[in-house]
N, C-alpha and C positions, 0 to 999 in steps of 0.2 A: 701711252695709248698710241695704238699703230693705225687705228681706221675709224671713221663712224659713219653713219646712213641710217637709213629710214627708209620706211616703205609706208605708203596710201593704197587703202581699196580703191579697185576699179581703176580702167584706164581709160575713159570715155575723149576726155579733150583731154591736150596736151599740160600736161603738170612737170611745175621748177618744183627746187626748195633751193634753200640756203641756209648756214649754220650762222650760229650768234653766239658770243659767250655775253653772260650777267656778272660781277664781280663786282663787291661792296658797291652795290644799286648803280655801278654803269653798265648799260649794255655796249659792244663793241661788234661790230659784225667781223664775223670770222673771214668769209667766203662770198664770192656774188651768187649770182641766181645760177641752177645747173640745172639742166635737161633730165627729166626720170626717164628711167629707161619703161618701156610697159613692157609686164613679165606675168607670164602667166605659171600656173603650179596644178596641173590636176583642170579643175571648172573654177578654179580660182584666181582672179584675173586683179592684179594690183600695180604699182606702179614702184619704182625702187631706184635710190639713188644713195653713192659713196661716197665718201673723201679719202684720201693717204694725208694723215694728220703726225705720221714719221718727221718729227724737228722740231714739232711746237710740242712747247711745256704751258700745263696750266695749273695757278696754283689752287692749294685746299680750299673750298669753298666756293668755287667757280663753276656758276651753270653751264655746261654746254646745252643749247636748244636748236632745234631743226624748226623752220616756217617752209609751209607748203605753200606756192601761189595762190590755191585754190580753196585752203579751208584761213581759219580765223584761228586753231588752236595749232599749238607749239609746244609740243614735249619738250619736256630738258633732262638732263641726269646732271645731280652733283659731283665732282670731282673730289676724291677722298686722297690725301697721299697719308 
């Protein structure tokens, strides 16, 4: 894996996130908190932030999830090797 982000609707007040990984029910915070850039697409107005995740290995089984400062939900993707 060479990158990961996430994007939030709207960019009204200023919005972080930060990544975490989950692995046999620990969670480990990957990342601190980083600035979203706000980006618009068209009348489409959202908020969007990256990482360069080039050097870190995660193994099988390993959530990576992104938290946004501003909502309460946290997508993850499993890691498959």
């Amino acid at each position: 894996m060479k990158r990961a982000g996430g994007w939030m609707g709207g960019h009204d007040t200023p919005v972080q996130a930060r990544l975490y990984t989950t692995y046999q029910g620990q969670r480990a915070d990957l990342t601190g908190w980083k600035d979203a850039a706000p980006t618009s697409a068209g009348t489409t107005e959202f908020s969007s932030v990256d990482w360069d995740l080039r050097g870190r290995r995660f193994d099988d089984g390993t959530w990576l999830c992104i938290q946004f400062s501003s909502t309460n939900d946290a997508p993850c993707a499993e890691i498959h090797r």
